[in-house]
DODRENFI-398897 format. One record per residue (C-alpha): residue number from 1; x, y, z. Coordinates in steps of 0.05 Angstrom, whole numbers, plus 32768, in hexadecimal, padded with zeros to 4 digits. Example, Ala and Ser with C-alpha at 12.3 -4.5 7.8 and 13.67 -1.06 7.14 Angstrom:
<1 <80F6 7FA6 809C>> <2 <8111 7FEB 808F>> 
END
This chain:
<1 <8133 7F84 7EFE>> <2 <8119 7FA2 7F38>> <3 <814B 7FBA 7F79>> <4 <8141 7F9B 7FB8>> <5 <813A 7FBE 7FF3>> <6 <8139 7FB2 8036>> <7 <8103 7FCE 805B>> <8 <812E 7FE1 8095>> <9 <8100 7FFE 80DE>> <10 <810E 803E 80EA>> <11 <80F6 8074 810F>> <12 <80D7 808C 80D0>> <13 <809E 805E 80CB>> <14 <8051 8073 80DB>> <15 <8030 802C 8100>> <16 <8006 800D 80D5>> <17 <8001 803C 809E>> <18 <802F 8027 8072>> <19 <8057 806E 806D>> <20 <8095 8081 8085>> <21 <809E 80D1 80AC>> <22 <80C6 8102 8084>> <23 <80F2 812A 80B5>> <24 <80D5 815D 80DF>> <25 <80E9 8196 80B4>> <26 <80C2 8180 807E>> <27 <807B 8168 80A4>> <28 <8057 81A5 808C>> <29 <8061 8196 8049>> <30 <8062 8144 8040>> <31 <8031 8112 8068>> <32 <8057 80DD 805A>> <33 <8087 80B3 8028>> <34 <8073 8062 8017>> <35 <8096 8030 7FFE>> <36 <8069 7FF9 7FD4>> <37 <808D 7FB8 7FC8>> <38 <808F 7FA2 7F7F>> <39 <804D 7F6A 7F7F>> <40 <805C 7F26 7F61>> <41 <8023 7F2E 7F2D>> <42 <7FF7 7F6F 7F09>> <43 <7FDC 7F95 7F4B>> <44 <7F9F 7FBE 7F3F>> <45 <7F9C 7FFF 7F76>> <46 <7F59 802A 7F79>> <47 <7F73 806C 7F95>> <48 <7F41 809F 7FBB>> <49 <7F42 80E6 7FC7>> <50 <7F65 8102 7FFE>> <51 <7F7C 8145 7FEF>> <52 <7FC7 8134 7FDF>> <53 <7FED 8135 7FAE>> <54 <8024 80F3 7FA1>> <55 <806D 80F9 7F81>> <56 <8072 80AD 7F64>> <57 <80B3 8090 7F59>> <58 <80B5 804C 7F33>> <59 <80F2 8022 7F4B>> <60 <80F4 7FF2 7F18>> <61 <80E1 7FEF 7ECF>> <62 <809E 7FED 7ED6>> <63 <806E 8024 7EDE>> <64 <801E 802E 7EF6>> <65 <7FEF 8037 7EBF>> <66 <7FBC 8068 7ED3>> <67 <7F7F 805D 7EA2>> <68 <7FA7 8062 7E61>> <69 <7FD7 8090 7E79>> <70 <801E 806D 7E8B>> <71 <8044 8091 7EC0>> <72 <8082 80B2 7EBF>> <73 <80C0 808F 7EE3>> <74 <80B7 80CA 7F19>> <75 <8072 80E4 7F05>> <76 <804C 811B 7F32>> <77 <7FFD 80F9 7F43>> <78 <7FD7 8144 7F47>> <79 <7F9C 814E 7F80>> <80 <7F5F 8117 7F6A>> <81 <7F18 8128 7F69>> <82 <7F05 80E2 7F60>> <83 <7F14 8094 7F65>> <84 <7F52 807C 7F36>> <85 <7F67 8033 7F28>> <86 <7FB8 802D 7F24>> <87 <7FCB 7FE7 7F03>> <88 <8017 7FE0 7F12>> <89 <8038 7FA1 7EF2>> <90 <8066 7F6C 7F1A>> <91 <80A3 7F7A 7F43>> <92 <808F 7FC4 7F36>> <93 <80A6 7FE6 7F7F>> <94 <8098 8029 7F88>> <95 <80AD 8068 7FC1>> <96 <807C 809B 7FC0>> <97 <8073 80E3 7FE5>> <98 <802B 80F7 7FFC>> <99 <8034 8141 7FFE>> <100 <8007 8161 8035>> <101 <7FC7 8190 8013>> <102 <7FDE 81CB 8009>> <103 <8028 81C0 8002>> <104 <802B 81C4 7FAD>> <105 <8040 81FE 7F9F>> <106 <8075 8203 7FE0>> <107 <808E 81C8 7FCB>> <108 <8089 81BB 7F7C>> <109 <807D 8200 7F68>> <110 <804E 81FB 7F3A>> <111 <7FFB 8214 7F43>> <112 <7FE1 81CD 7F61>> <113 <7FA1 81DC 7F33>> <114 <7FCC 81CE 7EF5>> <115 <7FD8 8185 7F0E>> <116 <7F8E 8174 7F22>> <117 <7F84 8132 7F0F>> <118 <7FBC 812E 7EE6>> <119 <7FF5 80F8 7EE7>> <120 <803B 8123 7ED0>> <121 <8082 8113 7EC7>> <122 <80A9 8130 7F00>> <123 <80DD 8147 7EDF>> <124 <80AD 8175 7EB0>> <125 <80A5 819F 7EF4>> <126 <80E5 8197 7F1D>> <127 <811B 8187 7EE2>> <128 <8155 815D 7EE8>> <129 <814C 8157 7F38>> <130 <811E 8123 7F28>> <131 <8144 80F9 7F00>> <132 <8172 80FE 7F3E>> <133 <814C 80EC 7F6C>> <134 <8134 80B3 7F4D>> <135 <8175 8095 7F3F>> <136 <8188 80AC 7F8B>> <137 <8149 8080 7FA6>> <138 <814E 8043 7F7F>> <139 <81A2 803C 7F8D>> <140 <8187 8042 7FDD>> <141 <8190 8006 8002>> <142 <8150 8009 802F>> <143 <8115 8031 8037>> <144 <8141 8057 8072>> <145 <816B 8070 8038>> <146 <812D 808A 8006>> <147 <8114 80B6 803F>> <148 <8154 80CC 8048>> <149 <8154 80DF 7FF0>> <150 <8117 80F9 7FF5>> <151 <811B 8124 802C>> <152 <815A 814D 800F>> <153 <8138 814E 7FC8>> <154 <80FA 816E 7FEF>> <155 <8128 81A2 8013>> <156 <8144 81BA 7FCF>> <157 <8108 81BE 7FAD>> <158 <80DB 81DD 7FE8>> <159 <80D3 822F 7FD2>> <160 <80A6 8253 7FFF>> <161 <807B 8246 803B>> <162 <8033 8234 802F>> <163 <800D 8275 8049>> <164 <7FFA 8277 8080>> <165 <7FAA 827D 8071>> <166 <7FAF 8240 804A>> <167 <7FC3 821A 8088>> <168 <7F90 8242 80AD>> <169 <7F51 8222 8079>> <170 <7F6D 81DF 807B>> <171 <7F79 81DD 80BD>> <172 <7F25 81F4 80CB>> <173 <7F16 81C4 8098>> <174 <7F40 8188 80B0>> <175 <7F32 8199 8100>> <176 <7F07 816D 8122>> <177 <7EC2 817B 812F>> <178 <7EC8 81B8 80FC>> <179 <7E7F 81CF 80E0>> <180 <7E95 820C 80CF>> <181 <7E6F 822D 8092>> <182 <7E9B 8244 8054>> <183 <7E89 828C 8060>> <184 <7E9F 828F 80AA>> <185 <7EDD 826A 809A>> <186 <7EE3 82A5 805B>> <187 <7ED5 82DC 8094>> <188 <7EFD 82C4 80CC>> <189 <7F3A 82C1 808E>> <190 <7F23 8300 807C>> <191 <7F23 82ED 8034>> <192 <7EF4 82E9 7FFC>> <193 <7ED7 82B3 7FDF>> <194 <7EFD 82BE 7FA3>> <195 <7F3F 82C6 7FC9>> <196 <7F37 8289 7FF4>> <197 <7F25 8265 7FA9>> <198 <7F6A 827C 7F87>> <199 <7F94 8270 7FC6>> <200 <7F79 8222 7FC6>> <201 <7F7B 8216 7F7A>> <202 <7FBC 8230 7F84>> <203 <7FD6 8205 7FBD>> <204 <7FA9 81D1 7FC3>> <205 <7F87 81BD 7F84>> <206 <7F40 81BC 7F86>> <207 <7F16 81F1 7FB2>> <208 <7F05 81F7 7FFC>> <209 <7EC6 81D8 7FF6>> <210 <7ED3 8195 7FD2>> <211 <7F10 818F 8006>> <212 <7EDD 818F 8036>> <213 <7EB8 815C 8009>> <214 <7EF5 8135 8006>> <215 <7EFB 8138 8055>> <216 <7EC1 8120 8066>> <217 <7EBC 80E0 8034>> <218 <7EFB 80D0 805B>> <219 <7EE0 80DC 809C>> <220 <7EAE 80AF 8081>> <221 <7ED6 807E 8063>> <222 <7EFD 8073 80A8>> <223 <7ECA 806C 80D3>> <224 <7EA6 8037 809A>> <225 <7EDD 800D 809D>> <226 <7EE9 801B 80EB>> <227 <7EAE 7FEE 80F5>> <228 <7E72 7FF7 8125>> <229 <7E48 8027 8104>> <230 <7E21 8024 80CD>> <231 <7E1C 804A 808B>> <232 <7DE2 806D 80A0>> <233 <7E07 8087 80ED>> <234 <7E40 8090 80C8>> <235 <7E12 80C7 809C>> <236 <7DED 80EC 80D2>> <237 <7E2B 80EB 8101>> <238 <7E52 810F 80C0>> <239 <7E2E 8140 80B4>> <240 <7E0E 811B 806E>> <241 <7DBE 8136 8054>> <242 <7DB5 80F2 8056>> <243 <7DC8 80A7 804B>> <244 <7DC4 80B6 8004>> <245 <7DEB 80F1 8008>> <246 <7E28 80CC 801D>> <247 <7E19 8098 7FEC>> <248 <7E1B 80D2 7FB4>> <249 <7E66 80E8 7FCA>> <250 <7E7F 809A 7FD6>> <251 <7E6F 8092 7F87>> <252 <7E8F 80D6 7F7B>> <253 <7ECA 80CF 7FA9>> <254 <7ED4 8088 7FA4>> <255 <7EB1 8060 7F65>> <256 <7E7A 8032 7F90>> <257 <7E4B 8039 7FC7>> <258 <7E63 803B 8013>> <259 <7E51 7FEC 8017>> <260 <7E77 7FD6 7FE7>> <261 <7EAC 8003 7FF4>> <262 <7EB4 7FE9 803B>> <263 <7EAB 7F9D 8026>> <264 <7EE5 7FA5 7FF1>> <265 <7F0B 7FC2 801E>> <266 <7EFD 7F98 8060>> <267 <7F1B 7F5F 8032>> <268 <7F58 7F7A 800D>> <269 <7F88 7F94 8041>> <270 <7FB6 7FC2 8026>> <271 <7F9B 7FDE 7FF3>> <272 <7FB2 8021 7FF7>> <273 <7FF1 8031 8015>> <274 <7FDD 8064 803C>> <275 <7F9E 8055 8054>> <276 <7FA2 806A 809A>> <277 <7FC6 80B6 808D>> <278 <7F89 80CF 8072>> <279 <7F5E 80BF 80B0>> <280 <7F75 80FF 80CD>> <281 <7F3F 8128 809A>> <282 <7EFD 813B 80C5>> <283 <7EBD 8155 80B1>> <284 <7EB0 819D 80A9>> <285 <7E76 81BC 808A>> <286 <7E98 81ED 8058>> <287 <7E51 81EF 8028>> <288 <7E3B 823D 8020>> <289 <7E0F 825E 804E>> 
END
């Protein structure tokens, strides 16, 4: 039987996003935490790219089925590269942690390449702490409480700082109005292009350029479902070749074309948790020159 909890306001919670602030000491490493009420019947979730990697914790018995592969009671959702459907049975409530890009290794310790579109057991990489936790968050009494678990699991765990020039390369490619070339952003690192690839398989998953991929289809995404533009602004105002071009990365990025994407999503509210904390990502050109 599932716990119920009462989704107390607090000065934790992001306005209209559906997440909930971690405290200050830990914003460099987690975006946010959500808490996803248990649905009455089978909920079907198609989740996007955004960089992050999630720590899931299932409150209840059941658990999200990811393709074939079932997760863990506290399972570990590694950096995506493309669209996944999550299919979560009823009364199946869930707190989650969207670490920040970047923040794997700091956080989790382990090379965030490893867990690239993977789904793995929590306790494989942090050991009994998981366990833990999870008994920690579901005895909570509201969603006050959880952040409050999470937050001193996150302290224990945390290890070192991300370095510093991996904040440096997100930060160019995240910035608004970026359009800085991969080599520039290599020479004003001063770092190879082989450096700058094993610092971000090792911290963020998947390399500097298809971060910047990733950025941009959200850019994209946001402004599609902002309303007042169309699919071909949206394109030239991004930075895309061409309509098509965009087109290209919405089926890579997110399983259908920018029309149907924004139609499906103009009439399901909701259907990502965290919808909004992703809008931050902007555009910058990080293709080689």
């Amino acid at each position: 039987m599932s716990p119920r909890i009462e989704r107390s306001v607090t000065s934790h919670a992001i306005p209209e996003s559906g997440g909930f602030r971690p405290a200050p000491d830990l914003a460099q490493e987690v975006l946010a935490y959500f808490f996803v009420e248990g649905a009455p019947t089978t909920s079907r979730r198609r989740i996007v790219p955004d960089g992050s990697i999630d720590l899931i914790f299932n409150l209840g018995s059941g658990r999200g089925l990811h393709g074939t592969h079932r997760e863990a009671e506290a399972a570990i959702v590694g950096v995506a590269t493309a669209a996944f459907d999550v299919v979560r049975p009823p009364a199946a409530p869930v707190f989650g942690v969207v670490l920040s890009p970047g923040a794997c290794r700091a956080v989790l310790g382990v090379n965030a390449r490893e867990l690239r579109n993977r789904v793995v057991g929590l306790e494989e990489v942090l050991g009994p702490i998981a366990r833990v936790t999870l008994d920690r968050l579901r005895g909570a009494r509201d969603v006050a409480g959880m952040v409050a678990v999470a937050d001193a699991t996150l302290r224990r765990t945390r290890g070192r700082s991300v370095p510093s020039v991996v904040t440096q390369a997100l930060q160019a490619i995240r910035s608004p109005g970026g359009g800085q070339s991969l080599r520039s952003l290599q020479e004003h690192l001063g770092l190879s292009e082989r450096k700058l690839q094993r610092l971000f398989d090792e911290h963020v998953g998947v390399s500097p350029k298809t971060l910047s991929r990733i950025a941009r289809f959200e850019a994209a995404r946001a402004r599609l479902l902002a309303g007042g533009s169309s699919a071909a602004e949206v394109a030239a105002d991004l930075g895309y070749a061409d309509q098509a071009h965009m087109i290209r990365e919405f089926r890579d990025f997110a399983g259908e074309t920018p029309g149907r994407y924004r139609s499906v999503r103009q009439h399901r509210p909701g259907f990502r948790a965290l919808d909004s904390l992703s809008d931050s990502f902007n555009p910058t050109d990080l293709t080689p020159r």
